[in-house]
C-alpha positions in Angstrom: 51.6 -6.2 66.5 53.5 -7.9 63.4 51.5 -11.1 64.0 48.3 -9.1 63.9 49.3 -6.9 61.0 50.9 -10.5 59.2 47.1 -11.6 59.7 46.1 -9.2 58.0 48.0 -9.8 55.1 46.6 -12.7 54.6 42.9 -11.3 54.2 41.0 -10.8 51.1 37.8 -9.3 51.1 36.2 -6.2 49.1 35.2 -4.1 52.5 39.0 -4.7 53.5 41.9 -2.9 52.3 44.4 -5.1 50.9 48.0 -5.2 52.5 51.3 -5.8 50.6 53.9 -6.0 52.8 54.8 -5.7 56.6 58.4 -5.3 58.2 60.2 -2.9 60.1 62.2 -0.2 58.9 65.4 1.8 60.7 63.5 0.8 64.2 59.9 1.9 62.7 57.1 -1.2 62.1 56.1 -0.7 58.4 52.7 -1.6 57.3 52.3 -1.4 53.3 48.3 -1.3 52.5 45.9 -0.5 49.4 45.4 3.2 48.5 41.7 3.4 48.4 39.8 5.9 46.1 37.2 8.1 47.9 35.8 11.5 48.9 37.2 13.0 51.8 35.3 14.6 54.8 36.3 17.8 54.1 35.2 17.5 50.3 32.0 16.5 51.6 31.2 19.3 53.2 32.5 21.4 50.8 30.2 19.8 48.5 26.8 19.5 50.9 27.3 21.3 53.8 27.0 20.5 57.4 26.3 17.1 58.0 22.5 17.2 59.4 21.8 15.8 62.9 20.3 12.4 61.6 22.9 12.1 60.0 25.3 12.7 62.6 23.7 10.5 65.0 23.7 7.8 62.4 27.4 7.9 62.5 27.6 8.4 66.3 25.6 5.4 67.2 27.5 2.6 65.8 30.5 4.0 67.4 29.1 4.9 71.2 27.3 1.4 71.0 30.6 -0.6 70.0 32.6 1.5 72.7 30.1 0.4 75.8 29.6 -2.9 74.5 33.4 -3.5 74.9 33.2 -1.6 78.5 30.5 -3.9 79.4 32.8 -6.8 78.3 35.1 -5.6 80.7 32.5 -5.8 83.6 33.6 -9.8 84.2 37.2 -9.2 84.6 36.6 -7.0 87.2 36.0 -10.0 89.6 39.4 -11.1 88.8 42.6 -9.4 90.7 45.1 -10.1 87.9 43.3 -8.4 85.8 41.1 -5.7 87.9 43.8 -2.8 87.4 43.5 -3.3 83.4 40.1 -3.6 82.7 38.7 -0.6 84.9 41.8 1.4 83.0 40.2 0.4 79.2 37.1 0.8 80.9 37.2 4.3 82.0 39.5 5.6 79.4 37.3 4.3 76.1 34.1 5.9 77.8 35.7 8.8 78.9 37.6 9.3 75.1 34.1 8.6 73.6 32.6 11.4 75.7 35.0 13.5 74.8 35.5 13.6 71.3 32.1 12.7 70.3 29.9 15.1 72.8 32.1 17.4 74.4 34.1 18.6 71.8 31.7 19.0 68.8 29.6 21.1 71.6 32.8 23.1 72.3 32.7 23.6 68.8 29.5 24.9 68.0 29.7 27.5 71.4 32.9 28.9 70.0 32.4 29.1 66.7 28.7 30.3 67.5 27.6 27.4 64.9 23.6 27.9 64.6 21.6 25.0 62.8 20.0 27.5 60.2 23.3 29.5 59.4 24.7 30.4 56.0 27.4 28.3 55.0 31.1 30.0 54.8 31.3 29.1 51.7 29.0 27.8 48.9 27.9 24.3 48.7 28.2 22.6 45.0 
């Protein structure tokens, strides 16, 4: 981890934010980065509302297609018995995490809080 986050130190680039220092800390690994300016999701929807489907599924399918391109990465060390245990663990739990948080739960959500596409807003939208 300190290598990786010592890496990352080193990095400068505009889409990355910047980080100062790295060390550990009474037993805790310390990782000093760049405060970055920005509107929050929950200002957002403050400010517009529900996020519409397109746009939801704009966000969702970078994210589901990263997560089964890494479990398909996985498929080869399958073959090998070194590494068989491992890869069908990050293999099942990344798809099954993905499932979850990004289908199950957001369904959950809407059936309990009886969300409805058209509904009025709990509060007003700037």
């Amino acid at each position: 981890m300190k290598e990786r986050a010592e890496t990352a130190e080193k990095l400068d680039h505009v889409n990355i934010a910047k980080t100062f220092a790295v060390g550990v800390d009474h037993d805790y690994f310390v990782i000093v980065s760049e405060h970055i300016e920005g509107e929050t999701a929950d200002s957002w929807i403050v400010e517009n509302g529900p996020m519409p489907a397109d746009a939801a599924l704009r966000v969702l399918r970078p994210v589901l297609l990263v997560a089964v391109t890494t479990v398909l990465g996985m498929i080869p060390l399958l073959q090998d018995p070194f590494f068989v245990a491992m890869a069908a663990t990050i293999m099942f739990g990344l798809a099954f995490a993905c499932v979850l948080t990004m289908i199950v739960v957001p369904v959950l959500y809407a059936i309990f809080f009886r969300v409805r596409e058209n509904a009025a807003l709990p509060f007003e939208p700037a």
